[in-house]
C-alpha positions as CSV (number, residue, x, y, z in Angstrom):
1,X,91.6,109.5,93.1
2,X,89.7,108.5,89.9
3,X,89.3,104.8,89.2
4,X,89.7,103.1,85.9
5,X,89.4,100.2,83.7
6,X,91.0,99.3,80.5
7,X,89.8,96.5,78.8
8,X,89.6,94.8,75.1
9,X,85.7,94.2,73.8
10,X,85.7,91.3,71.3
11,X,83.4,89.5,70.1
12,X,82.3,86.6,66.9
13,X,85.7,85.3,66.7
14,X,84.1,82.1,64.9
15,X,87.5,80.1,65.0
16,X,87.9,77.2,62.6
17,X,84.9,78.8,60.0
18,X,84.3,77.4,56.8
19,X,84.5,80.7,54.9
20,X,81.7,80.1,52.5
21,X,82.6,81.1,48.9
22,X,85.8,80.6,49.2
23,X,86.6,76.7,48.9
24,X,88.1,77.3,45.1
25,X,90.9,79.6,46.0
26,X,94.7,77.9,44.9
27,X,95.9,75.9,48.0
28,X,98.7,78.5,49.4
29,X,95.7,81.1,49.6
30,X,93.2,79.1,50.9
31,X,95.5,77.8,53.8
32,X,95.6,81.2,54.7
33,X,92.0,82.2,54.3
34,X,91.6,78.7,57.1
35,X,94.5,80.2,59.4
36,X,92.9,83.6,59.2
37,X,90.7,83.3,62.4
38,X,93.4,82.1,64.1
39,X,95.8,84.4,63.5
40,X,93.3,87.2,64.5
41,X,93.1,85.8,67.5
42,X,97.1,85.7,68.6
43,X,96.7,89.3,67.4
44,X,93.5,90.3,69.5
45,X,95.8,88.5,72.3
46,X,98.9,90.5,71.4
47,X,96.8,93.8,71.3
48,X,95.7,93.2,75.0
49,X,99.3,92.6,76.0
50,X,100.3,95.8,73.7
51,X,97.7,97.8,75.5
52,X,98.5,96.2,79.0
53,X,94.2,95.7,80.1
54,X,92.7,94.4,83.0
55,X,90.9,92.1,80.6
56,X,89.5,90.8,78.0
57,X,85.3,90.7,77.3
58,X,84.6,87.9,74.2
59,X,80.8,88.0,73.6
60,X,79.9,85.1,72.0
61,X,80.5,82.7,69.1
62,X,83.8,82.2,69.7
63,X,83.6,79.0,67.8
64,X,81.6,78.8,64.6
65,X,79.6,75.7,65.2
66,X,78.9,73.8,68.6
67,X,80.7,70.6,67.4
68,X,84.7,72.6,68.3
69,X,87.0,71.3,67.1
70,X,89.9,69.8,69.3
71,X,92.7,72.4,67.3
72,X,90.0,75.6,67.4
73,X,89.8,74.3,71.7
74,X,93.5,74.0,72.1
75,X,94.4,77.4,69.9
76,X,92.3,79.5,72.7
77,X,93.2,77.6,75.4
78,X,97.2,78.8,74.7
79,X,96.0,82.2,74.0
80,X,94.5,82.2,77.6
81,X,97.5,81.0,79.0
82,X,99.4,83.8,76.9
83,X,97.4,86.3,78.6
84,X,97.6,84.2,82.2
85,X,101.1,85.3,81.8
86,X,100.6,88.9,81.4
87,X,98.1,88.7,84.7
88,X,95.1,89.9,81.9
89,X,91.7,88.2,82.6
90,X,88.9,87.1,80.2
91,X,84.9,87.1,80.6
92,X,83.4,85.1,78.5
93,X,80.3,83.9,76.7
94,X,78.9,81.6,74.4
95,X,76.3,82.5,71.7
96,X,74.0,80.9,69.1
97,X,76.5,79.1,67.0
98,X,78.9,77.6,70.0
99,X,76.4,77.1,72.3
100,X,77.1,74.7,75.7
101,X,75.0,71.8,75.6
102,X,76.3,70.9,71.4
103,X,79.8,70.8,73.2
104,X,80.1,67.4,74.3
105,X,83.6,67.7,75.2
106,X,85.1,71.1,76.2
107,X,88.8,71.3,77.0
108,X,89.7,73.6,80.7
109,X,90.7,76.5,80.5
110,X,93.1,78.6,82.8
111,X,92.1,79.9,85.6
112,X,92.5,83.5,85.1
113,X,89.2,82.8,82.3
114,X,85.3,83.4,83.3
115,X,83.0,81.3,81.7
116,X,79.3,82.6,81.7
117,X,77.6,79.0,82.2
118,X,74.6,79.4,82.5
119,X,71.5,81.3,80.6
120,X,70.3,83.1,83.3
121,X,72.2,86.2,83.8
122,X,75.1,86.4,87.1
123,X,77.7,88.8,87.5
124,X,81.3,88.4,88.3
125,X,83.4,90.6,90.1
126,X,86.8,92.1,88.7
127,X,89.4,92.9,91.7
128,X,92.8,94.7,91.7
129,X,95.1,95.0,94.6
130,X,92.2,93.3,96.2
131,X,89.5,95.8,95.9
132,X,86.4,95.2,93.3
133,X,86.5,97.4,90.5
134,X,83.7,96.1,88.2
135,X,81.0,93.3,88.3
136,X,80.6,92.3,84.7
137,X,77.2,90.6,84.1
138,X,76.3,87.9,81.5
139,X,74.9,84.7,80.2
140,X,75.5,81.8,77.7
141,X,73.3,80.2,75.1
142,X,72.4,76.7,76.4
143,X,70.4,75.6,72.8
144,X,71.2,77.2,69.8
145,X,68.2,79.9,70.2
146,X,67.5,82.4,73.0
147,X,64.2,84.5,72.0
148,X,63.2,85.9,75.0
149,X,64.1,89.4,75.8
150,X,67.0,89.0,78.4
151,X,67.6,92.8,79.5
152,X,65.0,92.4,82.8
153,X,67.4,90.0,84.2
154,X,70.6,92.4,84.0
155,X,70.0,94.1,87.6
156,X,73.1,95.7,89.3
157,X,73.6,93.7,92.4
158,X,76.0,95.8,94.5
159,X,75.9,99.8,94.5
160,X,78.9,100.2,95.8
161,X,81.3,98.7,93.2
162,X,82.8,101.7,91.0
163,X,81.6,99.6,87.3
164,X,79.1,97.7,85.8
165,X,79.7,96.0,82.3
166,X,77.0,94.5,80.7
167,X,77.7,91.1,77.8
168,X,75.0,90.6,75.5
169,X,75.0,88.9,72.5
170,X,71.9,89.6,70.6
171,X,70.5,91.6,68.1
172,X,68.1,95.0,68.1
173,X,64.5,94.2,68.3
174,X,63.6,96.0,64.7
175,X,66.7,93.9,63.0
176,X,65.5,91.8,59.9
177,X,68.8,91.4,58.3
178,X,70.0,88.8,60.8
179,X,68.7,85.7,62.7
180,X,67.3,87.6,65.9
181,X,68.5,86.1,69.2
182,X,68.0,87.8,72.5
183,X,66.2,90.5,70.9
184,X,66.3,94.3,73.0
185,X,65.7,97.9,72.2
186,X,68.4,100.4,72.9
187,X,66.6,102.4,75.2
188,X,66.0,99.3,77.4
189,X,69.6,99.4,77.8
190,X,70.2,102.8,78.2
191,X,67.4,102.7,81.3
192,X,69.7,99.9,82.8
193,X,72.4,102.5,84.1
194,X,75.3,100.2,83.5
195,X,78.6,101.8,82.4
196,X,79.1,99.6,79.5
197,X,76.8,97.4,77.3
198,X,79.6,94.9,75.5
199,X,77.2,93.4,72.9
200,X,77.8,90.6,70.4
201,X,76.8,88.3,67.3
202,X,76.2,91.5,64.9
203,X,79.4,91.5,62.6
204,X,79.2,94.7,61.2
205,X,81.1,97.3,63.9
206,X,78.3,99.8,65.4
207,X,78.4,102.4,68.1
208,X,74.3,101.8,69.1
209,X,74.6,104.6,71.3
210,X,77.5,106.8,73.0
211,X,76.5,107.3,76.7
212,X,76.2,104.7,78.1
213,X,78.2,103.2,75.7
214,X,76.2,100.2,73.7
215,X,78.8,98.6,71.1
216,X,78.7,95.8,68.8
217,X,82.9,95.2,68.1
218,X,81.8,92.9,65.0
219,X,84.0,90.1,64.2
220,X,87.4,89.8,64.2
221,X,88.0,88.4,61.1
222,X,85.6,88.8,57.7
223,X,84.6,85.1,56.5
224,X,82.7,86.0,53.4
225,X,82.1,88.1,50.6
226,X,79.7,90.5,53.4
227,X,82.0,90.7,55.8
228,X,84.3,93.4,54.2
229,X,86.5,96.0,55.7
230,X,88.4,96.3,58.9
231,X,87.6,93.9,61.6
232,X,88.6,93.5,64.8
233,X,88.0,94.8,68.5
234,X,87.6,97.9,70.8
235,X,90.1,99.3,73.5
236,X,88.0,100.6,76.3
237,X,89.0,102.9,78.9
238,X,86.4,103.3,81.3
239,X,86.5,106.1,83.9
240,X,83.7,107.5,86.6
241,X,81.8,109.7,84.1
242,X,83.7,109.1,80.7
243,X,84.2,106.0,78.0
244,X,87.0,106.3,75.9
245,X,87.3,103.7,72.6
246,X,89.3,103.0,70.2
247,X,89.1,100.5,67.5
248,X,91.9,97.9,67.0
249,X,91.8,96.4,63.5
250,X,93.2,92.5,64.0
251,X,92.2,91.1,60.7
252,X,94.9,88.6,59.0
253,X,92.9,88.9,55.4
254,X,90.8,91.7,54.5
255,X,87.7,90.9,52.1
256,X,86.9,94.1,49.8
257,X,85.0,95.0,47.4
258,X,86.2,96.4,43.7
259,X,84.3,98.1,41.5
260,X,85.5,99.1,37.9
261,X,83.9,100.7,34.9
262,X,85.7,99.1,31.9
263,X,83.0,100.3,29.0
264,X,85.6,102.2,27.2
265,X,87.6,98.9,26.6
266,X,87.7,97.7,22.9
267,X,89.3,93.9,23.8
268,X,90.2,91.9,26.6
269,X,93.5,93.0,26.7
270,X,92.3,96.6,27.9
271,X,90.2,95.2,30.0
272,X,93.2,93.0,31.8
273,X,95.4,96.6,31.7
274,X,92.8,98.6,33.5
275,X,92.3,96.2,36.0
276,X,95.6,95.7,36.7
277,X,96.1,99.5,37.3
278,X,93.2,99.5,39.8
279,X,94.2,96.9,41.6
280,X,98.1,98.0,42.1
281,X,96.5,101.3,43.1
282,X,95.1,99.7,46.1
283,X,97.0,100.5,49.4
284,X,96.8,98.0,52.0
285,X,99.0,95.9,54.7
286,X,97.2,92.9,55.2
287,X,96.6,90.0,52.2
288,X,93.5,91.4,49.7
289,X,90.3,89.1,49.0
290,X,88.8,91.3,46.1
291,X,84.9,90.6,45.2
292,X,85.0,92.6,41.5
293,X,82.3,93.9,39.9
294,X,83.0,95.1,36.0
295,X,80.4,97.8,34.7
296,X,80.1,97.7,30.8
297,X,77.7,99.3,28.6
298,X,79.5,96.9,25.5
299,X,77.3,93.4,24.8
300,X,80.8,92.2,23.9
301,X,81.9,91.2,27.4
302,X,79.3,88.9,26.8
303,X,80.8,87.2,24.5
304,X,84.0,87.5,26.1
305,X,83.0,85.9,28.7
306,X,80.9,82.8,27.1
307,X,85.0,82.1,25.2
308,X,86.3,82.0,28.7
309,X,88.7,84.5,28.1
310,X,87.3,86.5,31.1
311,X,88.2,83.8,32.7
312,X,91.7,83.6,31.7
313,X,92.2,87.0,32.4
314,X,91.2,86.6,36.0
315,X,93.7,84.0,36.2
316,X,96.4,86.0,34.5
317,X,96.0,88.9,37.2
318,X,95.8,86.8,39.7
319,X,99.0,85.0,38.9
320,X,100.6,88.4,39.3
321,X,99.0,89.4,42.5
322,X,99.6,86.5,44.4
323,X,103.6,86.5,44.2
324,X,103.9,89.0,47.1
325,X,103.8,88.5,50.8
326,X,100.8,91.1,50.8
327,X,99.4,89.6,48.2
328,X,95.7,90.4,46.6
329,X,93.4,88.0,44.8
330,X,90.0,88.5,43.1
331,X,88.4,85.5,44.6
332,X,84.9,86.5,42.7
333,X,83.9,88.7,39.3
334,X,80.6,90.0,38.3
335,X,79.5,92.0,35.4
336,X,77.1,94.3,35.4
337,X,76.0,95.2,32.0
338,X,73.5,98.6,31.4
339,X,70.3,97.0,29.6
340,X,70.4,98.3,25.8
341,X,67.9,100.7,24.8
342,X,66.5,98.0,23.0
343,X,65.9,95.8,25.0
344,X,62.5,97.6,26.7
345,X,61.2,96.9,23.3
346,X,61.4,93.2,23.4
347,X,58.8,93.0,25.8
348,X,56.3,94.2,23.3
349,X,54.3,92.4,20.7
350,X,53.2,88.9,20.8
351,X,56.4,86.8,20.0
352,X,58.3,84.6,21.7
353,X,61.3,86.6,23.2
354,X,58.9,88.6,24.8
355,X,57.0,85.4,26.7
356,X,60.4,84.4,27.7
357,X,61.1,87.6,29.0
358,X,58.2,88.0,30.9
359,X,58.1,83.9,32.0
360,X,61.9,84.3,33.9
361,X,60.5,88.3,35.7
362,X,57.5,85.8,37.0
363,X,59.7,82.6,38.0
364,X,61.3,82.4,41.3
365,X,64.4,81.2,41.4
366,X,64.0,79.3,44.4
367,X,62.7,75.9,43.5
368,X,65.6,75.7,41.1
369,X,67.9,75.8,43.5
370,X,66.1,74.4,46.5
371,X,68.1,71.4,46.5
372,X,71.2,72.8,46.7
373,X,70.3,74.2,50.2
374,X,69.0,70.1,51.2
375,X,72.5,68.9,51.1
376,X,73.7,68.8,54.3
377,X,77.4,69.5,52.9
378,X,76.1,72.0,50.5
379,X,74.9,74.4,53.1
380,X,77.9,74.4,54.8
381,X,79.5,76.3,52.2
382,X,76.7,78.3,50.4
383,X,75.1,81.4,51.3
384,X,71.2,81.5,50.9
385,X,70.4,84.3,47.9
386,X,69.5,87.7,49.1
387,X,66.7,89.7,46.8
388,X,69.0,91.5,45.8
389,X,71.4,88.5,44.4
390,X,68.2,87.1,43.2
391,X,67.1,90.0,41.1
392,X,70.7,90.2,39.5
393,X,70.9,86.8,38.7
394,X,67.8,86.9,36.6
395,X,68.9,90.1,34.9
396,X,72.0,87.8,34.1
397,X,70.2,85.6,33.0
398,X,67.8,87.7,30.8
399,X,70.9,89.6,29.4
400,X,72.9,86.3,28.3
401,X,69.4,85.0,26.3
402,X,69.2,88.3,24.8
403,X,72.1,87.9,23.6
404,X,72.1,84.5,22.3
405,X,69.3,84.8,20.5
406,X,69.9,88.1,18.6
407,X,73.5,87.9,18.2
408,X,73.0,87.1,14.7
């Protein structure tokens, strides 16, 4: 007879985060945003029960800093006992941003929980009705940073065990976009032969690779204004010869983002009206964080929004769309203005708009704001500037000038 495995693949859960960005949301909505993690967890817990695993694989950062808090300890220990009850194990590991030795007092957990505790790589076995099914290999991060490329030490010890699951929490070799821990390539892994390659501390959901199967789950819960979308886990069903997976969504709060052209509107009011319709057009069945971006071609938003009746507007809407249960709030707004035709001109001649002009496309931003990123408490709550955020800021910034100085 065919053996098989069913198991949940989760990963990042980053209990008790900070979410960045957020801090200035009302009260009610902010207790949620803090809950959020939590709550993702009881449902990644009730999915496992729903879908009646032999276990549960969490690849690193479960916590989001190595300091744990005593409530984010306590929350997962009772979610381990919760699936102690329903005779569903866990394998787990710790990554960069929870890692062992900045614990200095770690609650026990149950007994039916693996812990990875080391940062060499070992293997547990998984048995049913006495027989092992699996050996899942892994490691934890001891310091914040592993480097080295980890994938020589994942051997398969025992031929004759039907699976081998592999936990990594790392990133791809040719990744820039993130901090890169426990760098590999893909076809390292692939050459491995294990069954499964449960990889972590990526949290955008990726299928590297279908056979073997080499998947980053992402997190389970989006803390910031790049962390949009579904989040939340795989269902594996692993047989000899096939992987079967399905994704599990378990986030409490969705972050997404809004874009809307408003260039035909001739007052605030039409701006408030169109928004409104876009946003009760949005279908959705878990709370809305909405990062809106307004595209005009009309310099009066400009001025609209140096009144602060932007502003007001926001709060108007979102006054509205925070009554319901389900409830949706922009927790950000942008406007994107299209440069006017004029403005390429202002660069020529020998005049002083055009110095300016060319001064702020010269200037980095970053000494500006360098300090910000000194304060211990700052950084806690703000994100470091992409290019990208960079390069709009100073088209911002060249737009508003513009307009000050010609407006007359």
């Amino acid at each position: 007879m065919s053996k098989q495995l069913s198991f949940i693949h989760a990963a990042d859960l980053h209990l008790d985060s900070p979410f960045k960005g957020l801090a200035n949301t009302p009260d009610p909505i902010f207790k949620e945003v803090r809950e959020s993690t939590f709550v993702a967890l009881d449902n990644l817990v009730q999915a496992a029960i729903n879908q009646r695993v032999d276990f549960v694989l969490i690849v690193g950062d479960l916590f989001d800093n190595e300091k744990q808090s005593l409530k984010a300890q306590i929350r997962l220990k009772k979610a381990f006992e919760k699936l102690q009850n329903h005779e569903i194990y866990v394998y787990m590991s710790y990554g960069n941003h929870d890692y062992i030795n900045g614990n200095k007092h770690p609650v026990a957990y149950p007994d039916n929980v693996y812990i990875f505790s080391k940062e060499e790589v070992q293997p547990f076995p998984y048995q049913r009705n006495g027989e092992v099914l699996a050996l899942i290999y892994g490691f934890s991060y001891e310091n914040r940073a592993v480097v080295a490329n980890k994938v020589n030490e994942f051997q398969i010890t025992d031929t004759s065990v039907p699976f081998h699951i592999a936990m990594l929490h790392g990133s791809v070799q040719s990744n820039t976009e993130h901090d890169r821990y426990a760098p590999f390539q893909v076809q390292e892994l692939s050459e491995r032969h294990f069954d499964y390659w449960a990889l972590g501390h990526i949290h955008k959901r990726q299928i590297l690779k279908e056979t073997p199967a080499i998947v980053y789950p992402g997190n389970i819960q989006g803390r910031n204004r790049k962390e949009t979308g579904m989040k939340g886990c795989y269902h594996v069903v692993l047989n000899e010869g096939t992987t079967d997976l399905a994704f599990i969504p378990l986030q409490a709060i969705q972050i997404n983002p809004l874009v809307v052209n408003v260039s035909p509107c001739n007052s605030v009011h039409e701006v408030e009206s169109v928004l409104m319709e876009h946003v009760n057009n949005l279908t959705y069945s878990t709370p809305q964080l909405i990062d809106l971006t307004l595209i005009s071609t009309d310099q009066r938003i400009t001025k609209w929004q140096q009144d602060g009746r932007m502003e007001e507007m926001m709060e108007l809407i979102n006054e509205a769309t925070i009554q319901s249960s389900v409830w949706s709030y922009i927790f950000r707004y942008s406007v994107s203005k299209k440069v006017a035709s004029f403005d390429r001109e202002l660069y020529k001649g020998d005049h002083f708009i055009s110095e300016l002009l060319y001064e702020i496309d010269n200037q980095s931003i970053q000494p500006f704001i360098a300090e910000i990123y000194q304060q211990k408490r700052a950084r806690k709550f703000v994100e470091r500037l992409t290019i990208e955020e960079e390069m709009a800021l100073k088209t911002a910034v060249k737009e508003l000038l513009i307009y000050e100085l010609l407006k007359e």
